[in-house]
C-alpha positions in Angstrom: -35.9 -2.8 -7.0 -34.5 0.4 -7.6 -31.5 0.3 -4.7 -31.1 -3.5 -5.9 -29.9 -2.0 -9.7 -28.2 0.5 -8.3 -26.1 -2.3 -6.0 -25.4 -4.4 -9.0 -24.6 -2.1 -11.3 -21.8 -0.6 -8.3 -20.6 -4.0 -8.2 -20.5 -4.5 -12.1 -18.5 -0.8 -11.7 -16.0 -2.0 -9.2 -15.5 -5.4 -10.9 -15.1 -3.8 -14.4 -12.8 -1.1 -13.1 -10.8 -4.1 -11.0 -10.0 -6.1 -14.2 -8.6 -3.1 -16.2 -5.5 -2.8 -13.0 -2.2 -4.4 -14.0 -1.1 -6.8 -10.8 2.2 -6.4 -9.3 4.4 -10.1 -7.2 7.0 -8.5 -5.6 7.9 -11.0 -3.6 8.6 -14.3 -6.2 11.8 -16.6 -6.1 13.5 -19.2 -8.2 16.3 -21.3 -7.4 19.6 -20.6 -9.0 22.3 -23.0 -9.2 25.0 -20.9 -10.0 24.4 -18.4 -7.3 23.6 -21.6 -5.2 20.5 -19.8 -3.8 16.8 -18.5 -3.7 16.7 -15.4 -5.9 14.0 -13.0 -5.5 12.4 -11.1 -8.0 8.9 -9.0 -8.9 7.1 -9.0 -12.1 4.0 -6.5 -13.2 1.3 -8.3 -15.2 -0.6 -5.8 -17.7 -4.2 -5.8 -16.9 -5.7 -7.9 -19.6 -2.8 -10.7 -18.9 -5.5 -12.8 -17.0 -8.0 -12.6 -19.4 -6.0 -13.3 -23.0 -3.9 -15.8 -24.4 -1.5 -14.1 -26.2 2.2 -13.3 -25.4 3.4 -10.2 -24.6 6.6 -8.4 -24.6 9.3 -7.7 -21.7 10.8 -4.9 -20.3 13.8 -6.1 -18.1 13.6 -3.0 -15.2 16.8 -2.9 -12.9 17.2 -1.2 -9.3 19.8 0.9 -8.0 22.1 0.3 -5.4 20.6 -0.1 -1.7 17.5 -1.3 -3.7 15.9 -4.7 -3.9 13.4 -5.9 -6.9 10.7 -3.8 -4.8 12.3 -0.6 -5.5 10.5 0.0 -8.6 7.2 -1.4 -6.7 7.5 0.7 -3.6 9.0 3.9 -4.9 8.6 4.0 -8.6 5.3 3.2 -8.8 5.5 0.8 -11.6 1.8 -0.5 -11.3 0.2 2.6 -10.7 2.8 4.4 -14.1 2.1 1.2 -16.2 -1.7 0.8 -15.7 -1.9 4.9 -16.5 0.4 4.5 -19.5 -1.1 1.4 -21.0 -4.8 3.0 -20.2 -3.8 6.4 -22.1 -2.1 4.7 -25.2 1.3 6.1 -24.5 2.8 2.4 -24.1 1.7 -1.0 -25.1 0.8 -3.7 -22.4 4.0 -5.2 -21.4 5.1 -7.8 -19.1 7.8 -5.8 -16.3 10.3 -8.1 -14.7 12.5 -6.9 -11.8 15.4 -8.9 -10.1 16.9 -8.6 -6.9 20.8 -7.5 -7.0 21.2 -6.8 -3.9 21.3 -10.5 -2.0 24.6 -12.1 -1.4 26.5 -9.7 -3.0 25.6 -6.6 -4.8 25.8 -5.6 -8.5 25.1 -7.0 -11.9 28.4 -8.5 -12.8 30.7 -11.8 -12.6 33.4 -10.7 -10.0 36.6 -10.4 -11.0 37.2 -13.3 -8.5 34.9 -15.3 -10.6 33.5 -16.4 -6.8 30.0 -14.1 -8.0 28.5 -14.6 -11.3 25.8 -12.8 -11.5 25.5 -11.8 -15.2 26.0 -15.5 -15.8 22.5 -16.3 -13.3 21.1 -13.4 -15.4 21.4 -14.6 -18.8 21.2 -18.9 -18.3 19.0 -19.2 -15.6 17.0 -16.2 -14.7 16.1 -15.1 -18.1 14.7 -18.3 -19.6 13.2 -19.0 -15.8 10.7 -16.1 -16.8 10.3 -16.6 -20.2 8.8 -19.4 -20.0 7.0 -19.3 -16.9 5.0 -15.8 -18.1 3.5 -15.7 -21.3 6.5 -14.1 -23.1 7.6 -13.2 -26.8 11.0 -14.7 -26.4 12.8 -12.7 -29.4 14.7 -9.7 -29.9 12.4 -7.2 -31.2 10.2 -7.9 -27.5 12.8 -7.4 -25.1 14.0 -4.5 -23.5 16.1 -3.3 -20.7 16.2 -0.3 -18.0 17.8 0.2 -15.1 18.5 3.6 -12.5 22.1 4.0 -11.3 23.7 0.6 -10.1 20.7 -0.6 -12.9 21.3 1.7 -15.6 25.1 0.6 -15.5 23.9 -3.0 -15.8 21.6 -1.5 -18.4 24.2 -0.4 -20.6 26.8 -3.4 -19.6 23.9 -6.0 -20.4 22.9 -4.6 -24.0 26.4 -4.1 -25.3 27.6 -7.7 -23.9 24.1 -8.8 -25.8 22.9 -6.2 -28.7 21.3 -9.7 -30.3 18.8 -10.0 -27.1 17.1 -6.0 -26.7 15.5 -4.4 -29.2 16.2 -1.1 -26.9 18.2 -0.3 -24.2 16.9 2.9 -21.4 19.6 3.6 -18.6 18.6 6.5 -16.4 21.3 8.2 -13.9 23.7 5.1 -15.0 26.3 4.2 -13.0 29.3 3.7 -15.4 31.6 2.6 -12.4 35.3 3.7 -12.1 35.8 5.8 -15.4 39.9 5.2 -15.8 41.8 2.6 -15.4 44.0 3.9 -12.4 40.8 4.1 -10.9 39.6 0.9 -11.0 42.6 -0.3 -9.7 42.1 1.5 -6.7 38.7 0.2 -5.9 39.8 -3.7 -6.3 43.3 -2.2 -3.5 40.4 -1.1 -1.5 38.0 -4.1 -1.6 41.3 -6.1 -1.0 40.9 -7.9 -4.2 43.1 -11.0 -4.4 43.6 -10.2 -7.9 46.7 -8.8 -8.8 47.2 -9.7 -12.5 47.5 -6.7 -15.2 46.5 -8.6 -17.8 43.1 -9.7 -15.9 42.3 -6.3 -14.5 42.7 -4.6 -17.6 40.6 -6.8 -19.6 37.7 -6.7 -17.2 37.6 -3.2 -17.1 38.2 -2.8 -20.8 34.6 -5.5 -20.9 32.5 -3.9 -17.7 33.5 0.2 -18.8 30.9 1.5 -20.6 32.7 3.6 -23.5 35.6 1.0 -23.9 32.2 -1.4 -24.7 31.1 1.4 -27.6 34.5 2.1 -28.6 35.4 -1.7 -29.4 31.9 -2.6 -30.7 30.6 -2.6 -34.5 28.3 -0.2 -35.4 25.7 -2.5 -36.7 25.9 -4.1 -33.0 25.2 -0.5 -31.8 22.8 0.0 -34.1 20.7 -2.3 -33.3 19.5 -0.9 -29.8 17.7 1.7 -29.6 19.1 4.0 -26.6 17.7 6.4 -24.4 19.7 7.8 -21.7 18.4 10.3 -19.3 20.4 11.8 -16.5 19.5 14.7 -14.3 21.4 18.6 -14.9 22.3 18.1 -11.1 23.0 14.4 -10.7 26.3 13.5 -9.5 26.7 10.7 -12.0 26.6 13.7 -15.3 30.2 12.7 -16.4 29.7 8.9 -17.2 26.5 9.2 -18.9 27.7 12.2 -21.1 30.3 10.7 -21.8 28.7 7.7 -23.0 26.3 10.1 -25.1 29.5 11.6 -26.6 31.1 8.1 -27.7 27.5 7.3 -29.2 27.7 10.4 -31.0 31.1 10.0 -32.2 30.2 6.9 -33.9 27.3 8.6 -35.5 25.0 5.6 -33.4 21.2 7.2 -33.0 20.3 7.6 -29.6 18.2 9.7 -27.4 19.9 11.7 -24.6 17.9 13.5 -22.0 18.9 16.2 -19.5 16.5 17.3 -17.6 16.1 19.6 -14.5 16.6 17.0 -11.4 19.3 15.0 -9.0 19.3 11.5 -8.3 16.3 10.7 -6.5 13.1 8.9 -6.6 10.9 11.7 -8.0 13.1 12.1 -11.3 13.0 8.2 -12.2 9.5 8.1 -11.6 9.1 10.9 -14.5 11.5 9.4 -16.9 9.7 5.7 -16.6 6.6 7.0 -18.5 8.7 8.2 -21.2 10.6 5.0 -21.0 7.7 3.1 -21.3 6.6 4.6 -24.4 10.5 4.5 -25.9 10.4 0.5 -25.5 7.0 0.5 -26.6 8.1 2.3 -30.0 10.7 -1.3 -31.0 7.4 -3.6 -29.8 5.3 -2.2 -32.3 5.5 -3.0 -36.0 5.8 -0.1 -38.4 
């Protein structure tokens, strides 16, 4: 009788500790029709997701370059950071959706071609695909967005085009692309861009460069995120994402800016998502 307690209350133990584990699908797809394609994308479900019936808020979490929506699965550790975040109070349970950027062609943006438009699948079909396929509090104050490198440019590129849609905004190592003019002239020479118009190039750099976005933006639109951008001492992107904390500062917008010791790797994103976690976390709550 003894041994038979002892077995159910092991199973009770395992079954108990099961239901309090968020669940990670890294491997989900919708159809787009502007992309013309299957788009692949993970999401993390907080632990008590499956056993409620209330709506939750969304952190929008972006990969880097070479990356797939598994990046944050595989090497950051989203379920295991999460789970331990949400367990210890430091963040609120939160629905985490991550999209692939890296099929087709790679990066966040409409092409300058206008032959890729990504930003467009973003924002009209991938956005409301989740929103209303997960139980999802569909307004401002609930949505957030991250993103490392390639994803923290789209981080910061996404919340300026949109301040009404994130309540807070966290790139890490961001990517700001080329960081003149002159230079991005001489990526599109050496992509062989058809496009040759002045006018054109100019005014999509002027609306896909970071600080021409906070320099041309009101301050109650930059107001209304709250940033937190965090970039290694020794990371070889430093210059975009200081300068980025300088234009914020020049137009007295609050922000957090973060330098700590680290490069651009793996083990310094997976410390800053806790801290990001707990930064979106902050706009969720009601004070």
């Amino acid at each position: 009788m003894k041994n038979k307690l002892l077995l159910i209350f092991s199973i009770c133990s395992v079954l108990i500790s099961f239901s309090q584990n968020g669940k990670v699908y890294d491997n989900l797809t919708m159809k787009s029709s502007i992309l013309k394609g299957e788009r692949k994308f993970a999401v993390y479900l907080p632990p008590d997701y499956e056993t409620s019936q209330r709506s939750y808020p969304v952190l929008y979490l972006l990969h880097g370059s070479g990356d797939d929506q598994t990046g944050w699965v595989q090497f950051g550790e989203i379920l295991h950071i999460a789970d331990k975040s949400i367990k210890e109070g430091t963040s609120t349970s939160m629905i985490v959706v991550m999209p692939d950027a890296n099929t087709g062609k790679k990066g966040y943006f409409n092409s300058i071609e206008e032959h890729w438009l990504y930003e467009d699948f973003f924002f009209k079909e991938f956005m409301p695909y989740v929103e209303k396929t997960y139980r999802i509090k569909s307004d401002k104050r609930f949505r957030a967005i991250a993103g490392l490198s390639m994803g923290g440019g789209g981080t910061f590129v996404y919340a300026l085009h949109h301040p009404e849609l994130f309540s807070s905004a966290c790139p890490l190592s961001a990517s700001l692309g080329p960081l003149s003019l002159e230079s991005f002239k001489n990526r599109l020479k050496n992509n062989n861009s058809s496009i040759t118009d002045e006018t054109k190039i100019q005014t999509y750099f002027e609306q896909h460069y970071v600080i021409s976005l906070i320099e041309n933006k009101t301050l109650d639109d930059l107001k209304s995120v709250r940033w937190f951008i965090d970039c290694g001492d020794d990371d070889f992107l430093y210059e975009g994402n200081s300068l980025a904390h300088i234009a914020l500062r020049k137009k007295n917008v609050p922000h957090e800016y973060r330098v700590r010791d680290g490069a651009h790797t793996w083990t310094y994103w997976r410390e800053s998502l806790p801290a990001v976690l707990s930064f979106v976390s902050d706009a969720f709550h009601q004070h």
